[in-house]
C-alpha positions as CSV (number, residue, x, y, z in Angstrom):
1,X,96.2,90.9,100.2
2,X,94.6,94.2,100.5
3,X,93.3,93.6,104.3
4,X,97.0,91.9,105.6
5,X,98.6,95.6,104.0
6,X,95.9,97.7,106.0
7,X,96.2,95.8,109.0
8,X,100.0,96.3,108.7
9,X,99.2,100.3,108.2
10,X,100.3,99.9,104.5
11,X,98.2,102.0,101.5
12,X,97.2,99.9,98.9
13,X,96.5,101.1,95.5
14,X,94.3,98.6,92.9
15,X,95.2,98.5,89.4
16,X,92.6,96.6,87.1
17,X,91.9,97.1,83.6
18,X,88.6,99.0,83.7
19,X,87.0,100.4,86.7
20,X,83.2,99.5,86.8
21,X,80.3,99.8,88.6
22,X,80.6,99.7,92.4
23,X,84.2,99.7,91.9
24,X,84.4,102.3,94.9
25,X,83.3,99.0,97.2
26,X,86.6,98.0,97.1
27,X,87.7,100.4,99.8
28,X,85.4,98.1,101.8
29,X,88.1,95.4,101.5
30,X,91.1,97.7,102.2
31,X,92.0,99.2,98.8
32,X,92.8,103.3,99.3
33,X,92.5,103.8,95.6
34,X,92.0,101.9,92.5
35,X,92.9,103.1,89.0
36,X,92.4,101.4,85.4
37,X,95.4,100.5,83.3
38,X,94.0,101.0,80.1
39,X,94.6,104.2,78.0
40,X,91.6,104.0,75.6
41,X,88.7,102.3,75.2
42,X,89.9,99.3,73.0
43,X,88.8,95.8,72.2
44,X,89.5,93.0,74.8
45,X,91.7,91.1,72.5
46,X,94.6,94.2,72.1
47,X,93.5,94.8,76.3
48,X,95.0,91.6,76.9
49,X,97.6,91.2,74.4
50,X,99.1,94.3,75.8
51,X,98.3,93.8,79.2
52,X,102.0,93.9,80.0
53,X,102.8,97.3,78.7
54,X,99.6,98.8,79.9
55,X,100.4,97.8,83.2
56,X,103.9,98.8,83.5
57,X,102.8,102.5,82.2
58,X,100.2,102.5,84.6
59,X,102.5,101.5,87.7
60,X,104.8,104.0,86.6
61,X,102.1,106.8,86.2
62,X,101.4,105.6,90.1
63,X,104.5,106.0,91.4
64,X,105.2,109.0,89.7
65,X,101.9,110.9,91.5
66,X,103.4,109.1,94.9
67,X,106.7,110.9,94.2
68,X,105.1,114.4,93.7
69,X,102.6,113.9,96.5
70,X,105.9,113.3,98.9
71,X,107.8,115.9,97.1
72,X,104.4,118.6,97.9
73,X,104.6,117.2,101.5
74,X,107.8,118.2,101.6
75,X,107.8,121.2,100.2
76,X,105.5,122.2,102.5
77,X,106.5,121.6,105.6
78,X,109.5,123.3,104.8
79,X,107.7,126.7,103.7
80,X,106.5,129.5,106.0
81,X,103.1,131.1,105.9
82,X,102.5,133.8,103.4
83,X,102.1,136.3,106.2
84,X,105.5,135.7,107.9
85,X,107.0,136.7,105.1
């Protein structure tokens, strides 16, 4: 999936429950950025019995950098250089 959204010019973000070692291969594959879901270090039995929530707090968490990062872009574009002013 992650290939078929780069080679459509899309950014891909991975969420997963932990990020391990050679995680950072998967930009290899066409993920931009990967992120883990889970807020704490916890057992897997509570990791997957609230698998839901933990993902729904982390895909909001995403979008909400997505919004600031489009919000700074704009900000900027619309602000003149220090020494103009």
């Amino acid at each position: 999936m992650a290939r078929r959204a780069k080679l459509s010019g899309r950014p891909v973000l991975a969420l997963a429950g932990t990020i391990g070692e050679g995680a950072h291969e998967v930009r290899g594959g066409g993920v931009d950025a990967h992120s883990s879901i889970l807020p704490a270090p916890m057992s897997l039995t509570e990791a997957l019995g609230r698998g839901g929530e933990f993902l729904t707090d982390a895909t909001e968490r995403a979008l909400r950098m997505v919004l600031m990062g489009a919000r700074a872009v704009q900000t900027a574009g619309t602000q003149r250089p220090s020494s103009v002013r």
